[in-house]
C-alpha positions in Angstrom: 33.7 14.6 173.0 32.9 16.4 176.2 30.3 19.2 176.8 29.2 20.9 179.7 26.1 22.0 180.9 27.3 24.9 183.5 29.8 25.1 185.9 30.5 27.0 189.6 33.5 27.7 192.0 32.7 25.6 194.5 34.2 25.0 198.3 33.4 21.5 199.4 33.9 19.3 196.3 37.7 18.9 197.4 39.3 19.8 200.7 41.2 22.5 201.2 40.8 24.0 197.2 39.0 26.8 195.8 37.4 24.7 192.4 35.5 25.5 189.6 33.5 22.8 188.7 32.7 21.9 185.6 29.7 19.7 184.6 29.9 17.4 182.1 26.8 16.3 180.5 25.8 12.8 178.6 26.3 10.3 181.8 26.1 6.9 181.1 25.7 6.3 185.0 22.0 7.1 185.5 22.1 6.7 188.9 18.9 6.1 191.0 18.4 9.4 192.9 21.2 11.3 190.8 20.8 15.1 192.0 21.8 15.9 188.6 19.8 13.9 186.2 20.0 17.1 183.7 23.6 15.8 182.9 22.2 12.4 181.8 21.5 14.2 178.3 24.1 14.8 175.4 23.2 18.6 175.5 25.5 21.9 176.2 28.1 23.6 174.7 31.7 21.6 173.8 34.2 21.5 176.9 37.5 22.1 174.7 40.4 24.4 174.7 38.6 27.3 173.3 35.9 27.3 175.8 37.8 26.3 178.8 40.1 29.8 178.1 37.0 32.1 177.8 35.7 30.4 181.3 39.2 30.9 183.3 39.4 34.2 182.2 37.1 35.0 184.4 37.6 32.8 187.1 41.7 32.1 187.0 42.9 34.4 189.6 39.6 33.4 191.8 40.4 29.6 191.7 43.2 26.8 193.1 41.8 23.6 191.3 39.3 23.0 187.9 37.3 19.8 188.1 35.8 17.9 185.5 32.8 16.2 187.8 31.4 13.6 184.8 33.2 12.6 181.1 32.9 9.0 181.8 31.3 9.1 178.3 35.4 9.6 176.8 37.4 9.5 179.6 40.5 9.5 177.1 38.5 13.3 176.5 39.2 14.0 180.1 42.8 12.9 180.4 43.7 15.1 177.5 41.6 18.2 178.6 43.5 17.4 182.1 47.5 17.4 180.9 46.1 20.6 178.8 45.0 22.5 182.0 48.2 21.8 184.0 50.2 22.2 181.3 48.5 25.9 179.9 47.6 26.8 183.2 49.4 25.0 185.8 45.6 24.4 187.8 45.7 21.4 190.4 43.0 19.4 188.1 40.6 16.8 189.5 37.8 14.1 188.1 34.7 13.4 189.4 34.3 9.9 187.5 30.4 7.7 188.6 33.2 4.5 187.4 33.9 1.8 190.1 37.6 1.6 188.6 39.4 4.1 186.2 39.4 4.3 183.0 42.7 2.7 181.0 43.0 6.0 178.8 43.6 7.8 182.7 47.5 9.2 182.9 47.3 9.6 186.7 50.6 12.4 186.6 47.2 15.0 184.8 45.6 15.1 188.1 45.9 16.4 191.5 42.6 14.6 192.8 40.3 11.7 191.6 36.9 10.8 192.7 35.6 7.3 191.8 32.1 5.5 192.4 28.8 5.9 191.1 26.1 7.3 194.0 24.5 4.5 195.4 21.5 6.1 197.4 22.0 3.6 200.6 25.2 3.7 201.4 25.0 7.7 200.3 27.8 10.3 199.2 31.3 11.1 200.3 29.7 12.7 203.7 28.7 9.4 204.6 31.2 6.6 206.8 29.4 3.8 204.6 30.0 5.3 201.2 31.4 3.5 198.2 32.6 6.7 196.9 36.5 7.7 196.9 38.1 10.1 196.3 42.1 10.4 196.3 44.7 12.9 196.1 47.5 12.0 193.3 50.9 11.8 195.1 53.8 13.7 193.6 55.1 9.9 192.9 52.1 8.8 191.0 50.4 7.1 194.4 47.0 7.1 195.3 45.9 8.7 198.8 42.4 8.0 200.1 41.1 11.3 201.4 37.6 10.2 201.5 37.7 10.4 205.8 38.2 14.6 205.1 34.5 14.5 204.5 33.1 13.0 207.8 32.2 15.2 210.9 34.5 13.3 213.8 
């Protein structure tokens, strides 16, 4: 079961896409120095079908990707919510996931991006040349492409 605490269109979460990010609350992460440790708790309202269409009808037209950043708690939960936004919607979808691998329940042809790694305050976020974040763009033939370099300043 997934539930989110709030969610935002954001502009820097993934390059070159207008996303509404959705946070998922009940980490199992608990990452030292999260900047979100309100999302560590099993609180907020269900992330389902029913919710998801009362948030994009505000935000459709205004939006080019929806991003579920957490759900490592069911990550089978995240795969399904995923085929059901490309398929209802036909949003590029993306996952924010604190894993170091993905999950097995993860269809790969439901998203458009994937980000993997938990924050590790030393060797710091995506921003950061020594990060052991990733994040990849899905390839129309089911490849991974590591897009992590988009976020460093040359």
């Amino acid at each position: 079961m997934l539930k989110f605490y709030n969610y935002d269109i954001v502009f820097q979460e993934i390059p070159d896409e207008v996303t509404l990010a959705v946070n998922i609350t009940h980490c199992p992460h608990r990452c030292p120095h999260c900047h979100s440790p309100f999302l560590w708790e099993d609180t907020g309202e269900l992330f389902n079908e029913e919710n998801a269409r009362l948030i994009l009808k505000d935000y459709r037209d205004a939006i080019t990707c929806l991003s579920i950043m957490g759900g490592d708690n069911d990550p089978k939960e995240v795969n399904r919510m995923a085929a059901w936004l490309k398929e209802t919607y036909g949003l590029k979808t993306g996952w924010y996931s604190g894993n170091t691998e993905l999950a097995s329940d993860i269809e790969l042809k439901n998203f458009d991006y994937i980000k993997i790694g938990p924050y590790i305050e030393k060797l710091g976020g995506l921003k950061q040349k020594t990060t052991n974040q990733k994040l990849y763009k899905i390839l129309p033939d089911g490849k991974k492409e590591d897009i992590t370099f988009r976020f460093w300043k040359t």
